[in-house]
C-alpha positions in Angstrom: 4.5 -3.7 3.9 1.9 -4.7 6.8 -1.4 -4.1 5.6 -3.1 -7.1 7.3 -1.7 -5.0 10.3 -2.7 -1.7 9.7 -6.6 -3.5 9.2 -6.7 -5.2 12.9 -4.7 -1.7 14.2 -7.8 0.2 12.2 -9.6 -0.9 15.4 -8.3 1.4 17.7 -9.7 4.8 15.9 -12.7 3.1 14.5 -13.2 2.3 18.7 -12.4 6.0 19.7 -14.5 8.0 17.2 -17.5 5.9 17.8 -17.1 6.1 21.4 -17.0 10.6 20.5 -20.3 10.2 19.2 -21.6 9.9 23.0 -19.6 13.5 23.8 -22.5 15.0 21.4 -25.1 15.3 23.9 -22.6 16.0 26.5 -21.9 20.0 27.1 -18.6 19.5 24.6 -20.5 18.6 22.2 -17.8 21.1 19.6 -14.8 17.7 21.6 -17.0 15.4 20.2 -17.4 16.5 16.7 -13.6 17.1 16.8 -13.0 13.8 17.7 -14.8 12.2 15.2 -13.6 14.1 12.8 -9.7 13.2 12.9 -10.5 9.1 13.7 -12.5 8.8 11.2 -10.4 9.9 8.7 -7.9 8.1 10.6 -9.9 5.4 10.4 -10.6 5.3 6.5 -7.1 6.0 5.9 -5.9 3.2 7.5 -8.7 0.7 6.0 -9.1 1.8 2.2 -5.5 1.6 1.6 -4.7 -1.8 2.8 -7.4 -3.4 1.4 -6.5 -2.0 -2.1 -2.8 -3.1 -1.5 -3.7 -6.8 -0.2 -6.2 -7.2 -3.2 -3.2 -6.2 -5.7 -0.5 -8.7 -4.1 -2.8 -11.6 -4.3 -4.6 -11.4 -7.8 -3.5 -12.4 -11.0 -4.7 -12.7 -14.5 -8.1 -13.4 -13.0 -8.5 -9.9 -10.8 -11.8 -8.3 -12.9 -13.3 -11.6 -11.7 -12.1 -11.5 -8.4 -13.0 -7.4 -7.7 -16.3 -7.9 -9.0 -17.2 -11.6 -6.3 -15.4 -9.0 -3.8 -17.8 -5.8 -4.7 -20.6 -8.1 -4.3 -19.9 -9.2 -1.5 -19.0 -5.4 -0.1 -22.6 -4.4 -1.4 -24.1 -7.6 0.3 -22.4 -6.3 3.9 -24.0 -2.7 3.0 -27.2 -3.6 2.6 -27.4 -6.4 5.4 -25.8 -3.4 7.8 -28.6 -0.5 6.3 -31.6 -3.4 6.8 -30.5 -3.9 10.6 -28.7 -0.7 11.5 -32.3 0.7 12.8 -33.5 -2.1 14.2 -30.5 -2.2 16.3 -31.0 1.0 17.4 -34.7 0.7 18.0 -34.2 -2.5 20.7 -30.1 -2.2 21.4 -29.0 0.1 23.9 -25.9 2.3 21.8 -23.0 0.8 24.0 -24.1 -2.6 22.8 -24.6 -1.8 19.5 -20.6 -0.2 19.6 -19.3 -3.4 21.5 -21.1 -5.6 18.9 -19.4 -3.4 15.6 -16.1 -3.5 16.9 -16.6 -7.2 17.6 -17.5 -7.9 14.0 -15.1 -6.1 12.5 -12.0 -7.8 14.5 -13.8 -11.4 13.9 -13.5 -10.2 9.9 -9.6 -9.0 10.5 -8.8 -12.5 12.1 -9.0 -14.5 8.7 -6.3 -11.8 7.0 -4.1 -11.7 10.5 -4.3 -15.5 10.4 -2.6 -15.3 6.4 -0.2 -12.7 7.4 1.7 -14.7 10.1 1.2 -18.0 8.3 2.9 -17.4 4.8 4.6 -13.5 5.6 8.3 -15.6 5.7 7.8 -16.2 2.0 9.9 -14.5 -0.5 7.7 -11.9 -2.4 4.8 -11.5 0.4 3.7 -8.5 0.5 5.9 -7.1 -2.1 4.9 -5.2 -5.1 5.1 -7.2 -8.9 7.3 -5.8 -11.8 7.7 -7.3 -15.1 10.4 -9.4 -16.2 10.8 -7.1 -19.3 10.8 -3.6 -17.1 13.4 -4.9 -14.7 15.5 -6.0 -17.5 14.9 -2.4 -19.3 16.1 -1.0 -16.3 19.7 -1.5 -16.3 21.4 1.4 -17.8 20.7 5.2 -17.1 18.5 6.1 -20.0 16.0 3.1 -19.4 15.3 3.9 -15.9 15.0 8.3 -17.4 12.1 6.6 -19.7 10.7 4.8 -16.5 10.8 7.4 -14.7 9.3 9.9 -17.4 6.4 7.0 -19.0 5.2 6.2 -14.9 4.6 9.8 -14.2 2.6 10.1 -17.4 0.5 7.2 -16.8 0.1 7.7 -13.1 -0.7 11.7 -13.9 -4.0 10.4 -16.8 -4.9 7.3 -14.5 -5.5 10.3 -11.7 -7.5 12.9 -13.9 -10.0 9.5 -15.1 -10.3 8.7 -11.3 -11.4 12.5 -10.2 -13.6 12.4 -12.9 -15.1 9.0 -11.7 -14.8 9.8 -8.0 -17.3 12.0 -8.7 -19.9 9.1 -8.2 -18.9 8.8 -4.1 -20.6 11.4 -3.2 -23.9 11.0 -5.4 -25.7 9.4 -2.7 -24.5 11.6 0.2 -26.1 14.5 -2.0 -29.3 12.6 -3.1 -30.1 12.2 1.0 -29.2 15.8 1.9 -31.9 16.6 -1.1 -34.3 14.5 -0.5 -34.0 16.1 3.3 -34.2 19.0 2.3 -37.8 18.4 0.2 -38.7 16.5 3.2 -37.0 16.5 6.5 -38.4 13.4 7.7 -38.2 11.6 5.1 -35.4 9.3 6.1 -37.0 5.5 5.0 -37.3 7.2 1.6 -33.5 7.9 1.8 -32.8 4.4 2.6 -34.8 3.0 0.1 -33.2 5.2 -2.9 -29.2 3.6 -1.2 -30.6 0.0 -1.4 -31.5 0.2 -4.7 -28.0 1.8 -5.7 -26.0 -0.6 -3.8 -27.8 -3.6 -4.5 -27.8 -2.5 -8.6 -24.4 -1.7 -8.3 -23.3 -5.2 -6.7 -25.5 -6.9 -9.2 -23.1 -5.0 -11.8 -20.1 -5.6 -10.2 -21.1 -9.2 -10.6 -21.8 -9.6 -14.3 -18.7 -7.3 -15.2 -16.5 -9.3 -13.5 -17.7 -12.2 -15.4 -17.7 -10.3 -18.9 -14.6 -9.3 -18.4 -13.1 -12.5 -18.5 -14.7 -13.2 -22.4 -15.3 -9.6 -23.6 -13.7 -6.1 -24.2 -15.6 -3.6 -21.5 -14.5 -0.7 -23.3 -18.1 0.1 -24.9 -19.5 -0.5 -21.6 -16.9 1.4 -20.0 -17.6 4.7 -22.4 -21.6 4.3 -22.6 -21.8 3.8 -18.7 -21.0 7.8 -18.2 -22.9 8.8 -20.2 -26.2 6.7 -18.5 -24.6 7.5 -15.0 -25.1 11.3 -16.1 -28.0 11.5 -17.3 -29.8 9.2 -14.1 -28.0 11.4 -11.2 -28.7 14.4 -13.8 -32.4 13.8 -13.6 -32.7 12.6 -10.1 -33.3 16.1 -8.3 -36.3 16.5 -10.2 -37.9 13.5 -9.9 -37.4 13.5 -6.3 -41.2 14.0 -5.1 -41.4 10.5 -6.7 -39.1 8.2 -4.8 -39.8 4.8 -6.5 -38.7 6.6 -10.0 -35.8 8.1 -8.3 -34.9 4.6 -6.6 -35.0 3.3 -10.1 -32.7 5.7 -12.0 -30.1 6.0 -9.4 -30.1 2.1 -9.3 -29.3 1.8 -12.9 -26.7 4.2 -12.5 -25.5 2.3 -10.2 -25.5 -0.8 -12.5 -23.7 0.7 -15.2 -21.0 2.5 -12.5 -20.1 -0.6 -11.8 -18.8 -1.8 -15.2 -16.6 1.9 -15.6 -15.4 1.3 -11.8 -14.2 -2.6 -12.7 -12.5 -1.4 -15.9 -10.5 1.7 -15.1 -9.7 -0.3 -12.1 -8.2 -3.5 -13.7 -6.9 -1.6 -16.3 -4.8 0.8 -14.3 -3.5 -1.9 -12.0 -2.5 -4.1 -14.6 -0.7 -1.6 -16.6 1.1 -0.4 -13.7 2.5 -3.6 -12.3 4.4 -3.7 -16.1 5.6 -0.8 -14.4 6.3 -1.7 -11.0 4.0 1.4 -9.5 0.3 -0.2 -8.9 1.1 0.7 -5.3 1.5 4.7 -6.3 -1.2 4.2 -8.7 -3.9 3.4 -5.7 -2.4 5.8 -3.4 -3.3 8.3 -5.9 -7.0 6.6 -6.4 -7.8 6.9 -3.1 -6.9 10.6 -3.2 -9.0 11.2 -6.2 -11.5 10.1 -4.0 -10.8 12.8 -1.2 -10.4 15.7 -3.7 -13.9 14.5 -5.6 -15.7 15.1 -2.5 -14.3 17.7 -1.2 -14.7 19.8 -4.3 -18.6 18.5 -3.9 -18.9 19.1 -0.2 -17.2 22.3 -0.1 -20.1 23.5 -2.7 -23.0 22.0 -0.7 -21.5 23.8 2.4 -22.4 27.0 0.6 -26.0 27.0 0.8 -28.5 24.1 -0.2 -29.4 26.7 -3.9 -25.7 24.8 -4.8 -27.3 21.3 -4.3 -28.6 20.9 -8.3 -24.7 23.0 -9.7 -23.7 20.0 -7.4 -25.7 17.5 -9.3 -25.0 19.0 -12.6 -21.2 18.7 -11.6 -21.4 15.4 -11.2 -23.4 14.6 -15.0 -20.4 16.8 -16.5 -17.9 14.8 -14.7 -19.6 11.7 -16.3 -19.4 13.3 -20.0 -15.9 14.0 -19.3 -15.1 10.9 -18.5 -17.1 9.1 -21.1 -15.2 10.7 -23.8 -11.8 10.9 -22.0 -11.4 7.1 -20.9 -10.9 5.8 -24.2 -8.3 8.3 -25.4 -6.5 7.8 -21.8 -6.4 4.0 -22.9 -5.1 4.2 -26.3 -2.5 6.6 -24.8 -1.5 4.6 -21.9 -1.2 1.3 -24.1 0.7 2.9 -26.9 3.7 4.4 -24.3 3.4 1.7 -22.5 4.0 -0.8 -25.7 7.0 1.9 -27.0 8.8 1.9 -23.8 8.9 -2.3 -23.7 9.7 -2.1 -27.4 12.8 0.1 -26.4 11.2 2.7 -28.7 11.8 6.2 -27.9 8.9 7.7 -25.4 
């Protein structure tokens, strides 16, 4: 019900566990990392959900558009923050450069806090949509059985396609750990492979948006895997040549961009019918955690599971390539039964 909340409150354990990382070249070093590690997931917790929520209360019939301005725009941040991050650190002393993140970050919160008090009096702020027809639907016992029954079938096929695509969140995480491990001091090469990922991928975020408006994104949607694959596929062995790897990961990021936007506006918009968009994300964003966990837990193991890893992710890409349209067709077809008042 508060989101614009929860993202000023986001403050305090984004604060604490940046403040930890001076406790690791203290003597308890083992507090520090401890630290860290509960704010920060603290701190993503209370920032991914939020945003998801806000961005589903306020957009319409025009939300591919609007996710893809937004994604550029999140891309744009990314790269602006990788380009001065070092340069920072080279001339800023590390308290300064704390003081001055936390600053930014409540100067971005002001604009949402500032909406929140001015219009959070009107009726429907901050309050999940449902159709018209569900609602109506809804009114006798064996209706809301067939909700019930069609919105855990949906919400149990959107989650499988978002494992599969969360997949992608840790490509870059294990592309750096490679690429150190080839050459540990490699880290401008590191940085140079994540510009050209994010800034391909905002590019695509961009023009799918647009497309989306005019054209079906399905074809894009089932091809994109498949090119996502094969680029992270063949990244580990391309990696003594940086500039090739920059450019395959950077098309994969282009084309990840198009399967992101439409299982994305897809899912939400079916759900609303539905009245459960807001389960539906919950359950994205833990997709997300289980995705990389599944890939973390096998890098932990010993870097000989870094190219399984890769290859894990190129099989997640096939499976979702070929089970994204099926997951369509059988979301649409329940979803137009149950509004028909056809059996389920």
């Amino acid at each position: 019900k508060y989101p614009q909340l929860f993202l000023v409150l986001r403050i305090i354990p984004f604060l604490i566990y940046s403040l930890s990382i001076f406790l690791l070249d203290t003597s308890v070093m083992l507090l520090g990392v401890v630290f860290i590690l509960i704010f920060y997931s603290l701190s993503e917790v209370m920032g991914g959900a939020p945003i998801d929520y806000i961005f589903s209360y306020n957009t319409g019939s025009k939300s591919s558009s609007s996710l893809g301005i937004i994604r550029v725009m999140e891309t744009g941040g990314t790269l602006l923050a990788m380009l001065m991050g070092g340069l920072f650190l080279d001339y800023l002393n590390r308290w300064i450069l704390i003081v001055l993140s936390c600053v930014l970050y409540l100067i971005s919160a002001v604009p949402l806090l500032i909406y929140y008090f001015k219009y959070h009096k009107i009726s429907g702020f901050n309050i999940e949509s449902t159709s018209n027809a569900t609602l109506s639907l809804n009114k006798n016992k064996n209706r809301q059985i067939q909700h019930r029954m069609i919105s855990r079938e949906i919400l149990k096929n959107y989650f499988v396609m978002y494992v599969l695509l969360c997949f992608y969140d840790f490509t870059m995480t294990l592309i750096s750990l490679y690429i150190f491990r080839v050459n540990a001091t490699s880290y401008s090469l590191s940085a140079y492979v994540q510009m050209a990922y994010n800034g391909c991928y905002g590019m695509g975020s961009f023009v799918a948006g647009r497309m989306d408006q005019k054209h079906d994104l399905a074809p894009m949607a089932i091809i994109g895997p498949i090119i996502c694959g094969t680029c992270i596929g063949l990244s580990p062995f391309l990696v003594g040549n940086v500039p090739l790897v920059a450019v395959i990961i950077g098309i994969s990021g282009f084309f990840e961009s198009f399967v992101s936007l439409f299982l994305y506006t897809r899912m939400v918009s079916r759900c609303k019918i539905l009245g459960i968009s807001n389960e539906a994300l919950h359950l994205r964003r833990l997709s997300t955690y289980i995705s990389q966990g599944a890939l973390s837990f096998m890098c932990v193991i010993g870097p000989f599971m870094f190219i399984p890893a890769f290859f894990a992710i190129s099989l997640a890409s096939g499976l979702l390539s070929v089970g994204l349209p099926k997951n369509e067709e059988v979301s649409r077809k329940m979803l137009v039964d149950y509004l028909q008042e056809n059996s389920v």
